[in-house]
C-alpha positions as CSV (number, residue, x, y, z in Angstrom):
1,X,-79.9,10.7,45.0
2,X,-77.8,12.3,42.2
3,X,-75.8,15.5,43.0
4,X,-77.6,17.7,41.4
5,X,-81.3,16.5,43.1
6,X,-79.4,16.8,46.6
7,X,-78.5,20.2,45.9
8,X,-82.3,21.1,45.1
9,X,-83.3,19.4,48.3
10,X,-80.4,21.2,50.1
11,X,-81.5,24.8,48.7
12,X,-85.2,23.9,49.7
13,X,-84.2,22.9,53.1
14,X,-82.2,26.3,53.3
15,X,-85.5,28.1,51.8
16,X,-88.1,26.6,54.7
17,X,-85.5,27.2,57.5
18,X,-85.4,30.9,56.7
19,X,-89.1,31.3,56.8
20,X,-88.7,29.6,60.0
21,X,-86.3,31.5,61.4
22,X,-88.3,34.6,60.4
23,X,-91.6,33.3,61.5
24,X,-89.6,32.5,64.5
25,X,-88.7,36.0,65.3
26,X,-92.1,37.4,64.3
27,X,-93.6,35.3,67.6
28,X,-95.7,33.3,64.9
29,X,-94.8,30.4,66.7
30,X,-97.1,27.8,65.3
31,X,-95.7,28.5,62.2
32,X,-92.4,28.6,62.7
33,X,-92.4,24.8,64.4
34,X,-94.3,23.8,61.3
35,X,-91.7,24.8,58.9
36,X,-88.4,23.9,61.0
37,X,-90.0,20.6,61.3
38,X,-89.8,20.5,57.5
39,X,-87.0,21.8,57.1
40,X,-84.9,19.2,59.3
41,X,-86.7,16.6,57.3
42,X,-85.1,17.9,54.0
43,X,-81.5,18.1,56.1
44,X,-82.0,14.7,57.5
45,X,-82.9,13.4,53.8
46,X,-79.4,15.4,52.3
47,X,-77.5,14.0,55.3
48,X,-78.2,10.4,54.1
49,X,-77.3,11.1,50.7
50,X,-73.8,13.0,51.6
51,X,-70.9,11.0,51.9
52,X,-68.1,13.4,52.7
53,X,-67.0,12.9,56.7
54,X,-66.8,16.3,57.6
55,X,-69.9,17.0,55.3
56,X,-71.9,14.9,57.4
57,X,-70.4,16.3,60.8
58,X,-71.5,20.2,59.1
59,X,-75.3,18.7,58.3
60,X,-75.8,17.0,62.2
61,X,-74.6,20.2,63.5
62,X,-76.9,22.1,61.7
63,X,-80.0,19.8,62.3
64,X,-78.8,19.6,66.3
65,X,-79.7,23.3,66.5
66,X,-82.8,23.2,64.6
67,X,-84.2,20.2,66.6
68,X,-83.2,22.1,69.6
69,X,-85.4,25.3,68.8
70,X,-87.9,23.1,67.8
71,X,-88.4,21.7,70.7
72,X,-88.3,24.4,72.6
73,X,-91.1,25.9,70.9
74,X,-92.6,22.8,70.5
75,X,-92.5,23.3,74.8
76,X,-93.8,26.7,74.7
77,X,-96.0,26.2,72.5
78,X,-97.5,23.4,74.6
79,X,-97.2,25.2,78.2
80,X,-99.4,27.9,76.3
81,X,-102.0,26.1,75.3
82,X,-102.4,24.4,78.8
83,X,-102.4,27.5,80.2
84,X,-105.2,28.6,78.2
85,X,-102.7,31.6,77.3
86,X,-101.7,30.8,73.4
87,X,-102.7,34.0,71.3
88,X,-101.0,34.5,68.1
89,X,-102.1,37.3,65.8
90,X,-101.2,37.6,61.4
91,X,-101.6,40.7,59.7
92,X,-102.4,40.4,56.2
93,X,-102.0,43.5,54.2
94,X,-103.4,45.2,51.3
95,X,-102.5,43.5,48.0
96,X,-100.2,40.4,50.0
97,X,-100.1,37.3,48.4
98,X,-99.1,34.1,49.9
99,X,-102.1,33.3,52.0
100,X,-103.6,30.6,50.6
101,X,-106.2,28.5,52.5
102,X,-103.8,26.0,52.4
103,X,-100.7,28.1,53.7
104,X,-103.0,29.9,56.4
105,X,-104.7,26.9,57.7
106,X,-102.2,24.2,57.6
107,X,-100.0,24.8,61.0
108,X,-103.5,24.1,63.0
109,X,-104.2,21.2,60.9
110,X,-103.7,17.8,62.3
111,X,-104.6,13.9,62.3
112,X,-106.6,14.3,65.6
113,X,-108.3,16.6,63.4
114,X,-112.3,15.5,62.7
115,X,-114.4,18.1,63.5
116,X,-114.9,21.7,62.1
117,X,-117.4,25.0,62.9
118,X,-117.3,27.7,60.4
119,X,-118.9,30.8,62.0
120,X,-119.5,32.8,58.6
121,X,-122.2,35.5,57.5
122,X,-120.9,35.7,53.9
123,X,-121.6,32.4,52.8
124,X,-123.7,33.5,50.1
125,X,-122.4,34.9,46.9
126,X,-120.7,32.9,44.2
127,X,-117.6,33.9,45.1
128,X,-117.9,33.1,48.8
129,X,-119.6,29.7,48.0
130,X,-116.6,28.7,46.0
131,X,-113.9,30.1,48.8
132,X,-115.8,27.6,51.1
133,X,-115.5,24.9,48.5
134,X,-111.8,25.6,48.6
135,X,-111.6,25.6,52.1
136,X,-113.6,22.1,52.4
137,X,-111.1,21.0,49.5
138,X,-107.9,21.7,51.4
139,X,-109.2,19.8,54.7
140,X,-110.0,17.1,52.6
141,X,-106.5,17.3,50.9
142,X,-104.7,17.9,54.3
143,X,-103.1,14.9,56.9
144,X,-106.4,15.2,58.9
145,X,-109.7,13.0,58.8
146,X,-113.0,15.2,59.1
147,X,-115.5,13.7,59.4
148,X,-117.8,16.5,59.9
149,X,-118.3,20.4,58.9
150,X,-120.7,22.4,60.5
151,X,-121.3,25.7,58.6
152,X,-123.5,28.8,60.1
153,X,-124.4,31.6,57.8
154,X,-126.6,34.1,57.0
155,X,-129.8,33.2,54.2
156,X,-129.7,35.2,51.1
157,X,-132.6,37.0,50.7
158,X,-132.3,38.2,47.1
159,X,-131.3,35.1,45.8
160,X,-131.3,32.7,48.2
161,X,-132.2,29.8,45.3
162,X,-128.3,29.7,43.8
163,X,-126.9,30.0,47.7
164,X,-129.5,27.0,48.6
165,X,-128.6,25.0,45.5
166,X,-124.5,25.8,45.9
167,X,-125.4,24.7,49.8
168,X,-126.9,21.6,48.7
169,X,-124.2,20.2,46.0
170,X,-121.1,21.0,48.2
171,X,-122.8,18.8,51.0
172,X,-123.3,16.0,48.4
173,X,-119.7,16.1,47.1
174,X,-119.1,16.1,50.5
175,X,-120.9,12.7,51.6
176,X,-119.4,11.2,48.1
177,X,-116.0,12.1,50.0
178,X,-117.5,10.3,53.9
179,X,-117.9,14.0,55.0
180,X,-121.4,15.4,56.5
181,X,-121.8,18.9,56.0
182,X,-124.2,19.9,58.9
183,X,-125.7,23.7,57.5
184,X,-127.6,26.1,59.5
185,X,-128.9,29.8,59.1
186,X,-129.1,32.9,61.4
187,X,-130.2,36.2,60.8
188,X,-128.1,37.4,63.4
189,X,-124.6,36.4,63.0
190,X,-121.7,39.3,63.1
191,X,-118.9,37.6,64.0
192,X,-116.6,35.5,62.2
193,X,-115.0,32.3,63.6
194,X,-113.6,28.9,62.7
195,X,-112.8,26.2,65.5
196,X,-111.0,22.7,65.2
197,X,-111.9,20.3,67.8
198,X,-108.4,19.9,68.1
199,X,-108.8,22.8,69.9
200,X,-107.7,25.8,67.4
201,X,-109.9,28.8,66.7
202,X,-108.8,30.9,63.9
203,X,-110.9,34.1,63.8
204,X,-110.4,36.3,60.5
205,X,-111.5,39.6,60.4
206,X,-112.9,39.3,57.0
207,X,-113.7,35.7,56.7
208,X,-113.1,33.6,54.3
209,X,-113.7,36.5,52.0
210,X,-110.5,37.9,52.3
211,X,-109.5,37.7,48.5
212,X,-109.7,40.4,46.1
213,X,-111.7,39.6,43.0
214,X,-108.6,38.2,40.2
215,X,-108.6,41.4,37.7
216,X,-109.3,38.3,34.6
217,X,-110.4,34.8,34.1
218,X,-106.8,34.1,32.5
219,X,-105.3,36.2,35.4
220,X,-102.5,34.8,37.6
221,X,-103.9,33.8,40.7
222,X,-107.4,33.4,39.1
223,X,-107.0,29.2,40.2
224,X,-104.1,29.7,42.2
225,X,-105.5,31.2,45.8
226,X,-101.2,32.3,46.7
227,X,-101.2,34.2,44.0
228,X,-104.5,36.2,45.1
229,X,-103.8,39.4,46.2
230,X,-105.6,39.9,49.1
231,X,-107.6,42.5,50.9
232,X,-106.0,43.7,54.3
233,X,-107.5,41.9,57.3
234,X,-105.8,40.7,60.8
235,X,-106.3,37.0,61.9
236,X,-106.2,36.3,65.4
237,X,-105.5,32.4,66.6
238,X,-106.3,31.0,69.9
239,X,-106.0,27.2,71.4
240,X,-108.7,25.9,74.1
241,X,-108.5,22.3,75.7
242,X,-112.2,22.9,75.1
243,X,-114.1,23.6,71.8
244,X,-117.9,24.2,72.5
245,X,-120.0,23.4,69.9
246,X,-122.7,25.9,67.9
């Protein structure tokens, strides 16, 4: 590793332990064990590239006191969720960026990770059918293996012929991908609500449809979801030992 890539790693690592730290202090706990987790990777990878004695004593120092808050979230965290008492809430406000499908949903993503309900009126638009294309996309992308998605949404009753088709070729280019997309209607959902059977439950007060429409086609954050401004909505996240089934 040449000098000038371990001082990229080295500012990277810095970057990711500060959004710890400040995840950290907002409570976001999840989060915050995510990211120092990363973040001590990236130290661990400089440390083995440093030569320098007292360079290396400065690096193990620093990742001693990472790995020790990790872990003791890591212990929270975990007494929490046995306790049935793990409630984490993020406020996304008007016009904030950053929130991504991928950056929202990653800390509750993992490889025990198989099953997912999505709990969703607004599936029906073009718009909305493509934000739950994206959101299929990034669990196909992410470390887990699902196997299944069940979706619940309302019918469109002005045009229910695009939703149906949209429907239909998202669970194709699902099975192409070994995923079965498992879609029923209701005319009576209200609520919103997403549940891994690894025992998350993200519920978002707006949904999926939380972005606000790109201003232009050639618009930054048009293709790019963290550069979306967003509309203001609260997500609330829960963990239960047992995830019922719709």
């Amino acid at each position: 590793m040449t000098e000038n890539h371990v001082s990229g790693v080295e500012a990277s690592a810095i970057s990711v332990l500060k959004r710890a730290v400040e995840l950290d202090q907002a409570g976001r706990l999840q989060e915050a064990l995510v990211c120092y987790q990363e973040g001590i990777q990236l130290l661990m990878d400089v440390l083995k590239a440093v030569k320098e004695d007292s360079k290396r004593g400065h690096y193990r120092d620093k990742i001693k006191g990472y790995m020790d808050r990790a872990e003791q979230i890591k212990a929270q965290v975990n007494q929490m969720k046995e306790d049935g008492k793990y409630h984490e809430q993020i406020r996304i406000a008007e016009d904030a960026t950053g929130y991504s499908y991928e950056a929202l949903f990653k800390p509750y993503v993992s490889g025990l990770l198989t099953e997912v309900w999505v709990e969703d009126p607004y599936i029906r638009h073009i718009h909305q059918l493509y934000n739950f294309l994206r959101f299929c996309e990034m669990l196909l992308k992410s470390s887990c293996k699902v196997k299944k998605i069940h979706l619940l949404t309302t019918q469109d009753e002005a045009d229910g012929g695009q939703q149906n088709g949209a429907l239909a070729e998202i669970k194709d280019s699902l099975s192409a991908q070994g995923v079965t997309l498992d879609l029923q209607y209701s005319s009576t959902i209200h609520d919103r609500e997403i549940r891994f059977n690894n025992g998350w439950i993200i519920k978002i007060g707006r949904g999926l449809d939380y972005f606000k429409r790109p201003k232009g086609r050639f618009s930054v954050g048009y293709c790019d979801y963290d550069l979306r401004p967003c509309h203001e909505t609260s997500v609330d996240i829960f963990h239960s030992k047992h995830t019922k089934t719709l």
